[in-house]
Backbone as CSV, one residue per row, in Angstrom:
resi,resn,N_x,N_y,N_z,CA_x,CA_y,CA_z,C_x,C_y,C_z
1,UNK,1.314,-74.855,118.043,0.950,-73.497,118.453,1.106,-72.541,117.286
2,UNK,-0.051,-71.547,117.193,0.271,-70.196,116.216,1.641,-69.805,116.267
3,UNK,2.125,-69.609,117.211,3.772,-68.820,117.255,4.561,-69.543,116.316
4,UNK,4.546,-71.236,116.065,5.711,-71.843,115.365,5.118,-71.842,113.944
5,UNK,3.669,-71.277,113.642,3.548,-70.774,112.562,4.178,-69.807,111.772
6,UNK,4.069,-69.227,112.931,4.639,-67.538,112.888,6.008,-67.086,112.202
7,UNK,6.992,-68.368,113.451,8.307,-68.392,112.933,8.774,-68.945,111.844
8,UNK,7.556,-69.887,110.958,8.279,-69.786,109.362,8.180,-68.740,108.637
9,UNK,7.238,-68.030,108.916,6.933,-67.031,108.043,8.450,-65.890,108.302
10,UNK,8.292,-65.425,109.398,9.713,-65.029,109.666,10.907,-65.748,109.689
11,UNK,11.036,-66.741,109.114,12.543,-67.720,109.129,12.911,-67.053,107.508
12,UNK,11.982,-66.530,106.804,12.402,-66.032,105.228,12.308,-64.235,105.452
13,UNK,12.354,-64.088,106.234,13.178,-62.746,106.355,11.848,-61.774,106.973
14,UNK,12.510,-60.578,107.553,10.891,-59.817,108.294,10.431,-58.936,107.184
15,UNK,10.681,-58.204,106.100,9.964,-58.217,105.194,10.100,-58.658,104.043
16,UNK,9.463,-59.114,102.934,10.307,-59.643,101.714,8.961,-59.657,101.106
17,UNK,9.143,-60.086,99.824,8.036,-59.780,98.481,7.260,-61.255,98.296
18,UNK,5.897,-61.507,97.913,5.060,-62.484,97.818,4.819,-62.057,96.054
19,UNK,4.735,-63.031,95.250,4.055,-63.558,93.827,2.729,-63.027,93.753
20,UNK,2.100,-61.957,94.137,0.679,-61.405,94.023,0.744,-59.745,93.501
21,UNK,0.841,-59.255,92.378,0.587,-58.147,92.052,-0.979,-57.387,91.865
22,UNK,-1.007,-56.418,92.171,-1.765,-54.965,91.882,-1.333,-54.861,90.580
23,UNK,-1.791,-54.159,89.318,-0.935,-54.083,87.978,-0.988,-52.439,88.272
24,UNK,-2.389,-51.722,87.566,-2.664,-50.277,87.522,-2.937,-49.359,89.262
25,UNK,-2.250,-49.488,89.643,-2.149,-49.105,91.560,-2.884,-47.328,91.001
26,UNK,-1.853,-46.697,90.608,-2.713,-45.394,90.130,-4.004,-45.248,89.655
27,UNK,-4.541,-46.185,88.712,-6.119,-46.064,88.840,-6.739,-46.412,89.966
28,UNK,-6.123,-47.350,90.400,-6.876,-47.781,91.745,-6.858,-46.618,92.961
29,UNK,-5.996,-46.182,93.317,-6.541,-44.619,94.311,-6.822,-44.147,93.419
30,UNK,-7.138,-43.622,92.442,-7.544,-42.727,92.169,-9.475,-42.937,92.240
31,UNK,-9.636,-44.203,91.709,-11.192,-44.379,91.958,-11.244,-44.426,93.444
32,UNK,-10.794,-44.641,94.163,-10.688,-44.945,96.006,-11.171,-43.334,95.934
33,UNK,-10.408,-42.368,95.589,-10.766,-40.831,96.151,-11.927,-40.738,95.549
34,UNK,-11.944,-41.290,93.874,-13.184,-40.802,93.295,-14.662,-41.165,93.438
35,UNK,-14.860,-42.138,94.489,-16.070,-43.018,95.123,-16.184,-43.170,96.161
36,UNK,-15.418,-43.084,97.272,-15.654,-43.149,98.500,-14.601,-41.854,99.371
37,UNK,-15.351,-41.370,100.510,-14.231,-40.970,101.528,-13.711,-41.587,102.223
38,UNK,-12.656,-41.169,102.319,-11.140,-41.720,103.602,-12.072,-41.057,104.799
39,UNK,-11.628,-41.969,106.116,-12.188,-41.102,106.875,-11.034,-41.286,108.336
40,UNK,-11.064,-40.547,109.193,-9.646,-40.584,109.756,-9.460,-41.972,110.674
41,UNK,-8.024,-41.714,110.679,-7.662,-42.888,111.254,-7.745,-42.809,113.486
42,UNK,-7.807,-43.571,114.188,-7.887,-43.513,115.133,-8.131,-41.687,115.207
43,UNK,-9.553,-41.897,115.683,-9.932,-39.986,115.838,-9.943,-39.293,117.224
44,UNK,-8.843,-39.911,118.108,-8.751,-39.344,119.257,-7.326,-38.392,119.114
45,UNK,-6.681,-38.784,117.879,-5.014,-38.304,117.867,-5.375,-37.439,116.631
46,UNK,-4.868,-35.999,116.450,-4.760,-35.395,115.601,-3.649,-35.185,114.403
47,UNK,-3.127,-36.255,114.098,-2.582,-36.959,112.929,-3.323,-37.221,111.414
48,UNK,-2.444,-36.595,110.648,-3.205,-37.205,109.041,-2.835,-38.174,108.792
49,UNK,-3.559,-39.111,109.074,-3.284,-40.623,109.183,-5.264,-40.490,108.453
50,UNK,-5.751,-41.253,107.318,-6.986,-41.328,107.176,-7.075,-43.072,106.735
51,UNK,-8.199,-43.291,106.561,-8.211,-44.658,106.267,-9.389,-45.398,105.572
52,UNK,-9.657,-46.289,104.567,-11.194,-46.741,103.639,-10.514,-48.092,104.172
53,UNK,-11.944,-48.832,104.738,-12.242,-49.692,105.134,-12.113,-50.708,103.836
54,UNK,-11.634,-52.160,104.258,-12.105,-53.237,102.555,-12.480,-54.494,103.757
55,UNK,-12.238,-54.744,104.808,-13.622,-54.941,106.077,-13.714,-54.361,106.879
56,UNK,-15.319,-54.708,107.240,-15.492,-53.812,108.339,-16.010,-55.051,109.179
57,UNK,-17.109,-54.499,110.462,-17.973,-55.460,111.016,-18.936,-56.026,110.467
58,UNK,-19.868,-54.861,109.595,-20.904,-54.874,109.235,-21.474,-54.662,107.671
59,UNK,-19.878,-54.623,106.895,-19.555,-54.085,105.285,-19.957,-52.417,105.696
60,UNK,-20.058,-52.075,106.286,-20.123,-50.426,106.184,-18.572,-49.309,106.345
61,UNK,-18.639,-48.393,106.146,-17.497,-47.654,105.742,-17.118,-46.294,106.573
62,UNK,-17.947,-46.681,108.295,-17.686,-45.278,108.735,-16.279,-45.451,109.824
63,UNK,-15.945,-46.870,109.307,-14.271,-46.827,110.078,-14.845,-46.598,111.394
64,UNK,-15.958,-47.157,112.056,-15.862,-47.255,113.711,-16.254,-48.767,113.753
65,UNK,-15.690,-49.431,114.435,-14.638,-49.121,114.761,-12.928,-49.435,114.619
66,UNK,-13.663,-50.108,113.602,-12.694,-50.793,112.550,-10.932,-49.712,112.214
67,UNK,-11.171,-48.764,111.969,-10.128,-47.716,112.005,-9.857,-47.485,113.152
68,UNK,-10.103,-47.589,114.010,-10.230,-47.186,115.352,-8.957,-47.963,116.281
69,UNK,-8.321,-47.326,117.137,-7.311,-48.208,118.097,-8.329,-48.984,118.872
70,UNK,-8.263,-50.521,118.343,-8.719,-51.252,119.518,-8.716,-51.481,120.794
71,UNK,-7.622,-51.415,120.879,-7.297,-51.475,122.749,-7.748,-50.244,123.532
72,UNK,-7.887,-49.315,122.995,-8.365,-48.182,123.406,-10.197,-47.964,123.260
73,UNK,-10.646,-48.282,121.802,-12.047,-48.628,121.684,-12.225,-49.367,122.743
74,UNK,-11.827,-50.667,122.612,-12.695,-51.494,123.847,-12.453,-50.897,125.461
75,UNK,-11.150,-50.252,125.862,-11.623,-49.870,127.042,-12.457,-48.545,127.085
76,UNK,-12.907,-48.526,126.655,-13.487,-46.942,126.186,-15.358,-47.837,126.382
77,UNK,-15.258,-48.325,125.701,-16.550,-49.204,125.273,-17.252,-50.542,125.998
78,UNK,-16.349,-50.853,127.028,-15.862,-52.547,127.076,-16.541,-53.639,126.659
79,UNK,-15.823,-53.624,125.407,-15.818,-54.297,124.304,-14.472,-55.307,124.323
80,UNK,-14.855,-56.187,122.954,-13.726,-57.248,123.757,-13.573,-57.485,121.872
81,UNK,-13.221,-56.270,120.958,-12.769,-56.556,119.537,-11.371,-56.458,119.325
82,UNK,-11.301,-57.653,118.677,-9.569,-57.779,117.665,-9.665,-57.977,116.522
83,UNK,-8.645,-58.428,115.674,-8.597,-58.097,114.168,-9.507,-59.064,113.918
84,UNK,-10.087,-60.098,114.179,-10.801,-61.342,113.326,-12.204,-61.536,113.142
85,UNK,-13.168,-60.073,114.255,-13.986,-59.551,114.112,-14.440,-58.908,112.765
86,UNK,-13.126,-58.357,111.882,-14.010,-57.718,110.948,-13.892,-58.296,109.991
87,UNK,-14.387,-59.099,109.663,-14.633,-60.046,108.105,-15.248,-59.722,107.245
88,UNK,-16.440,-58.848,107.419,-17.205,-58.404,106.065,-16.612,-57.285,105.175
89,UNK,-17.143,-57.897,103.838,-15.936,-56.917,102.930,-17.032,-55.735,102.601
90,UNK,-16.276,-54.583,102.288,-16.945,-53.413,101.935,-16.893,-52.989,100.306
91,UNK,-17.649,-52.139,100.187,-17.905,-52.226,98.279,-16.389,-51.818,98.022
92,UNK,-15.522,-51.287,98.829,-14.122,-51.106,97.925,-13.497,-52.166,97.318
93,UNK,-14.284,-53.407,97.888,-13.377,-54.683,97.992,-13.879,-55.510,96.267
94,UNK,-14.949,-54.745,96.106,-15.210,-54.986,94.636,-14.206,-54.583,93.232
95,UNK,-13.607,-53.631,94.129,-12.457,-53.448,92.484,-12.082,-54.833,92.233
96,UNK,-12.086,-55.021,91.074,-11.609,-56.195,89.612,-10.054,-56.187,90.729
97,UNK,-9.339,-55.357,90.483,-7.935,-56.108,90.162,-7.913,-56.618,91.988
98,UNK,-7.922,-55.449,92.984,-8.452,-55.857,94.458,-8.619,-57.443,94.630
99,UNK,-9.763,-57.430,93.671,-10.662,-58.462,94.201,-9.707,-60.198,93.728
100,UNK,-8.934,-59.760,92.198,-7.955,-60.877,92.170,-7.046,-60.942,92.918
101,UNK,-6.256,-60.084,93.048,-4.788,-60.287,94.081,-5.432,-60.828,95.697
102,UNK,-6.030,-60.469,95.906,-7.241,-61.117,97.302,-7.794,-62.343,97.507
103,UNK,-8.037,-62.910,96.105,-8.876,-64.518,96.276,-8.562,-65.108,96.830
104,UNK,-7.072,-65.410,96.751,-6.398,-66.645,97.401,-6.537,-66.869,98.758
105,UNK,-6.547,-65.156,99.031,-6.738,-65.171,100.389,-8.182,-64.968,101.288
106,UNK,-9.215,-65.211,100.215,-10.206,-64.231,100.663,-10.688,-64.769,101.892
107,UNK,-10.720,-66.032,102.248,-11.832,-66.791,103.600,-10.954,-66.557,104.602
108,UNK,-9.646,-65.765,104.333,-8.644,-66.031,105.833,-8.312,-64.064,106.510
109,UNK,-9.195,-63.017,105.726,-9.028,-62.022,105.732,-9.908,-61.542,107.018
110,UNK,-9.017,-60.670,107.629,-9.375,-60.287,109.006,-9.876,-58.222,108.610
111,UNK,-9.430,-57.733,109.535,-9.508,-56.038,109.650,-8.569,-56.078,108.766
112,UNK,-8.883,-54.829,107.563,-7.785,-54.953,106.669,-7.885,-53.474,105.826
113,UNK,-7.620,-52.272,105.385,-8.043,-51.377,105.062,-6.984,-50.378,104.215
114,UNK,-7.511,-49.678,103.525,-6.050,-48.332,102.787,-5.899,-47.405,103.573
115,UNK,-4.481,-47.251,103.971,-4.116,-46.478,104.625,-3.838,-45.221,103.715
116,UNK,-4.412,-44.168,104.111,-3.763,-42.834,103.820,-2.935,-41.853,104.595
117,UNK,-1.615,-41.702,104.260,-0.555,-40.496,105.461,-0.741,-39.580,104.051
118,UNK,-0.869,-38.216,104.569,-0.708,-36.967,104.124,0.359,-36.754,104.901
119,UNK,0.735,-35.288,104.114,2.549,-34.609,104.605,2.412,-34.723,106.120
120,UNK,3.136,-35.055,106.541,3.132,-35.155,108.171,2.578,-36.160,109.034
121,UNK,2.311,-37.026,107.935,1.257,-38.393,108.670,2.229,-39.427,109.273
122,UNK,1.611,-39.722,110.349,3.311,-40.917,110.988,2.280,-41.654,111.866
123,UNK,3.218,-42.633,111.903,2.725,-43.689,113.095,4.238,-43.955,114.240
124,UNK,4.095,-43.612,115.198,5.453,-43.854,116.348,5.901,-44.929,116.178
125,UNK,7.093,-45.107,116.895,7.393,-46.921,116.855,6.604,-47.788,117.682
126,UNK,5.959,-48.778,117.309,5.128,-49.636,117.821,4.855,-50.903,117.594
127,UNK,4.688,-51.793,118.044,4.205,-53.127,117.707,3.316,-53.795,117.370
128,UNK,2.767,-54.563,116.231,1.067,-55.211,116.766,0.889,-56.222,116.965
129,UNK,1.818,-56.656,117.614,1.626,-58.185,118.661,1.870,-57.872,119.842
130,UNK,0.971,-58.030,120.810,1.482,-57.948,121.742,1.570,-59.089,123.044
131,UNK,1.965,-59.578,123.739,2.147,-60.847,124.365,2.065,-62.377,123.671
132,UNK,1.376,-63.163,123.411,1.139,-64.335,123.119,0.101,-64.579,122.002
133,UNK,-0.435,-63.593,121.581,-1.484,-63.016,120.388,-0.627,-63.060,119.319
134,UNK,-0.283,-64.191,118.621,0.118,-64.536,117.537,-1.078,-65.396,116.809
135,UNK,-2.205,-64.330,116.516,-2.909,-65.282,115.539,-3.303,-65.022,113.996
136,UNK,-2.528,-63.908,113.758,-2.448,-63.382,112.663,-1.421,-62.624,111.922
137,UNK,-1.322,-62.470,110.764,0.005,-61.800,110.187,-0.432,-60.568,109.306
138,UNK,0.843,-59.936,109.061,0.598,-58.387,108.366,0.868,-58.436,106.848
139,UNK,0.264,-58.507,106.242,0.468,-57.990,104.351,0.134,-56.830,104.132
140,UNK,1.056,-56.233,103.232,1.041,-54.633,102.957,1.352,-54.557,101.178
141,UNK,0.624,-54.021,100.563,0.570,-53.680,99.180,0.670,-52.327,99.191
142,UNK,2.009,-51.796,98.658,2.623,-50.508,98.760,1.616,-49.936,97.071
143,UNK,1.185,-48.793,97.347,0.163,-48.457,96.082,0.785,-46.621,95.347
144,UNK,1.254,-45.977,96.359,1.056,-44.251,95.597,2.342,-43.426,96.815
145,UNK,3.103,-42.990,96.105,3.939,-42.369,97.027,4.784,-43.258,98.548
146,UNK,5.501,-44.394,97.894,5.910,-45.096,98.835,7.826,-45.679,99.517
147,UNK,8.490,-44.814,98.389,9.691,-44.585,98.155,10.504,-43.582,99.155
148,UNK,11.408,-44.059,99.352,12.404,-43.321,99.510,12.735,-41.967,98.935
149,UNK,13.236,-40.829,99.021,12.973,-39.974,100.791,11.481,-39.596,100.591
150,UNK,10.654,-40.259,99.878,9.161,-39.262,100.917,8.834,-40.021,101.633
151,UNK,8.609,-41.346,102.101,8.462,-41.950,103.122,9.408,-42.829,103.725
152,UNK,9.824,-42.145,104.886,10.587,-43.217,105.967,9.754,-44.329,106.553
153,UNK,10.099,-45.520,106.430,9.302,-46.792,106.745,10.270,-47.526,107.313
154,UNK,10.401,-47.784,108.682,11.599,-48.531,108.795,11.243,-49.911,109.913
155,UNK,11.364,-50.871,109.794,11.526,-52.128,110.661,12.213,-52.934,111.246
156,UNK,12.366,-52.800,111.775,13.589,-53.366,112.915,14.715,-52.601,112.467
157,UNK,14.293,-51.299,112.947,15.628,-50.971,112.547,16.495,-50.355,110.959
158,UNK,15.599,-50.536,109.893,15.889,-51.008,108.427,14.829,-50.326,108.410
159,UNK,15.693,-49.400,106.831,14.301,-48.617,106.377,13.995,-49.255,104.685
160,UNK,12.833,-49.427,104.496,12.080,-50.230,103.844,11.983,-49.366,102.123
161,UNK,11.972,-49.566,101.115,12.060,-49.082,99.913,11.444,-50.468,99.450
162,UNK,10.049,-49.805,98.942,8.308,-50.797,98.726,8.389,-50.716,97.119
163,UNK,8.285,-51.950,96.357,7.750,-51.902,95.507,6.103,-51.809,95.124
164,UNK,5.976,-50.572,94.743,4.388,-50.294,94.490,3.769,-51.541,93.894
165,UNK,2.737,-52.207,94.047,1.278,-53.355,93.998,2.082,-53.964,94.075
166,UNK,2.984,-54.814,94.521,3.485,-56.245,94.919,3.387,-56.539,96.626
167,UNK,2.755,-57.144,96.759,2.594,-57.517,98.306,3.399,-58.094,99.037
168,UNK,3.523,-57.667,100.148,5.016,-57.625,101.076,4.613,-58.564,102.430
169,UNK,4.736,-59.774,102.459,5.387,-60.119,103.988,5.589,-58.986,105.081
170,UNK,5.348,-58.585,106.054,6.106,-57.349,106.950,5.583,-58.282,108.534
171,UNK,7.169,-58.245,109.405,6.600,-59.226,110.950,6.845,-57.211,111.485
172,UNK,5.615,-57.399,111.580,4.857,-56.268,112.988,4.751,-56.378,114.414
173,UNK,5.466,-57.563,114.247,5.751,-58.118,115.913,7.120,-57.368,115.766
174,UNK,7.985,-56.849,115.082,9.203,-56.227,115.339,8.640,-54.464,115.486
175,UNK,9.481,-53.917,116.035,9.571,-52.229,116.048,9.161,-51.975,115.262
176,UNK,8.194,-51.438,114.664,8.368,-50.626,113.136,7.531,-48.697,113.301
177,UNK,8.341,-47.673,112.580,7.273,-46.596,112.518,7.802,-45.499,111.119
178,UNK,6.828,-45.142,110.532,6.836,-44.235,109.691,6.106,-42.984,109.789
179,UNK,7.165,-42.270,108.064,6.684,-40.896,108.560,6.354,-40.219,107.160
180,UNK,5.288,-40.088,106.406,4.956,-38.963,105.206,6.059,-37.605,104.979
181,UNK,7.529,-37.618,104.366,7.671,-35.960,104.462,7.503,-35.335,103.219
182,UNK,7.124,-35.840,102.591,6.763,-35.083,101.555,5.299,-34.718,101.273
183,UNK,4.996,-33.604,100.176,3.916,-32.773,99.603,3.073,-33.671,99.301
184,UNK,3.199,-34.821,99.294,1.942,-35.594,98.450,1.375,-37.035,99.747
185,UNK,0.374,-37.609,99.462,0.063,-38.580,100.036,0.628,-39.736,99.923
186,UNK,0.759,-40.881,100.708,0.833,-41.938,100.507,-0.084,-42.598,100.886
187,UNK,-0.104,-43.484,100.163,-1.298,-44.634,100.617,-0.477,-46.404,100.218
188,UNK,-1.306,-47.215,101.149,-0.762,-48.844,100.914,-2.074,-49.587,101.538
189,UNK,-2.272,-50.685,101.083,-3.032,-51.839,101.806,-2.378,-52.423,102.471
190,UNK,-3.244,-52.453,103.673,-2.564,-52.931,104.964,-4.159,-54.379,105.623
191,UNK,-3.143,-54.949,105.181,-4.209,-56.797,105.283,-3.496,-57.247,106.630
192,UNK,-4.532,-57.450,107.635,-4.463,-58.830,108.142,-4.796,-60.160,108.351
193,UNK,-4.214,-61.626,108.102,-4.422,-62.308,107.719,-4.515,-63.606,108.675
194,UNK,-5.424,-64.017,108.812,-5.760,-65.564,110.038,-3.970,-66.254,109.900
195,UNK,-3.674,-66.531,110.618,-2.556,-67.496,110.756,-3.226,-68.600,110.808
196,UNK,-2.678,-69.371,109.876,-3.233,-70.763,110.120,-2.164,-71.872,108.658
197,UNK,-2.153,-72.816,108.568,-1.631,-73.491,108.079,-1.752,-73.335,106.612
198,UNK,-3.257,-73.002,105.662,-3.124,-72.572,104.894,-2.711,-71.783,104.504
199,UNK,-2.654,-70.247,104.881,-2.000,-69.099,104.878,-0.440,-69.041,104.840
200,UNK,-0.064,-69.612,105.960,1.604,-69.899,105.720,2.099,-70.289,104.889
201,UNK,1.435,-71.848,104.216,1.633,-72.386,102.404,1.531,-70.925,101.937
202,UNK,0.440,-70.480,101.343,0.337,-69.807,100.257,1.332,-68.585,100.748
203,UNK,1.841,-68.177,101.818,2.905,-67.277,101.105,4.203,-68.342,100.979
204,UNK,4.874,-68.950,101.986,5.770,-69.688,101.523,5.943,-70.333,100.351
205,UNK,4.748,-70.789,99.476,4.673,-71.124,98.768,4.855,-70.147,97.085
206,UNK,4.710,-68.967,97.376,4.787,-67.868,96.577,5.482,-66.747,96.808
207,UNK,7.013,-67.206,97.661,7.672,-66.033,97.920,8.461,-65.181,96.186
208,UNK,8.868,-64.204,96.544,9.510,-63.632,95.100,10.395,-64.472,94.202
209,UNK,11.373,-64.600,95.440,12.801,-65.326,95.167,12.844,-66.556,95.913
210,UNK,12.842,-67.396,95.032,12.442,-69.311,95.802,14.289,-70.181,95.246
């Protein structure tokens, strides 16, 4: 079963660091602002929460509904989309360095996109597993404003201090919620990834500290 997948990945801790760097993270938003718009995140909640697609459904970039709360899209729509729907990559997904730290993973990449919080941007405490839907896992590449005190990030409990472009393990099946308080933005890549047997190797196989 997916779940006893699941639990190796979490037997090495609920978040911890993977062997895949970002090098220049600052050029990289900075061309993100300078070529494409962010466009908001779930647009029923008035939160600065914004978000650039790297898949969508269709490689397009208007974040519907891909940015969008699923469970809420589909009853809204009835529609029947989850993360493994959006596979096509969008031109962000062409950045050079993107596109290396990604290979390894590229055939197992689900809904996956840059998150942007401006001052006041938060997400409540919440989960993204919910019942028996263990078929995928969370990678997060911390990129611009991701430190301690401007962003509270905390998981299970534990508040999180991200090393910028190194990609992070994070189980999202635990509590987790953050909050932007400072003047400037943050942004991170937020990947989800097929659970499956290959996937589990390649991070187990490339944790920080072995």
């Amino acid at each position: 079963m997916t779940i006893n997948l699941y639990s190796i990945l979490t037997a090495y801790g609920t978040v911890y660091k993977i062997n895949s760097q970002m090098n220049n993270v600052q050029q990289f938003v900075n061309w993100t602002e300078n070529t494409f718009k962010y466009v908001q995140y779930n647009p029923r909640k008035d939160i600065k929460r914004y978000g650039l697609s790297i898949t969508s459904l269709d490689g397009g970039l208007s974040g519907r509904p891909d940015l969008d709360s699923l469970p809420e899209y589909n009853r809204e729509n009835n529609t029947l989309f989850d993360e493994k729907h959006f596979r096509t990559f969008t031109p962000v997904y062409e950045h050079e360095d993107l596109k290396q730290v990604l290979e390894p993973l590229k055939n197992n990449i689900f809904r996956s996109h840059i998150l942007k919080l401006d001052q006041g941007g938060f997400f409540p405490p919440h989960r993204d597993i919910r019942g028996m839907n263990f078929n995928s896992f969370r990678l997060i590449i911390p990129l611009q404003n991701m430190g301690l005190p401007s962003l509270t990030f905390v998981v299970d409990n534990v508040m999180q201090n991200w090393e910028l472009g190194c990609m992070h393990f994070v189980d999202t099946a635990k509590m987790h919620y953050l909050f932007n308080a400072s003047h400037d933005p943050s942004y991170m890549i937020v990947l989800n990834i097929d659970l499956n047997e290959d996937t589990v190797k390649y991070v187990t196989n490339n944790l920080r500290y072995r």
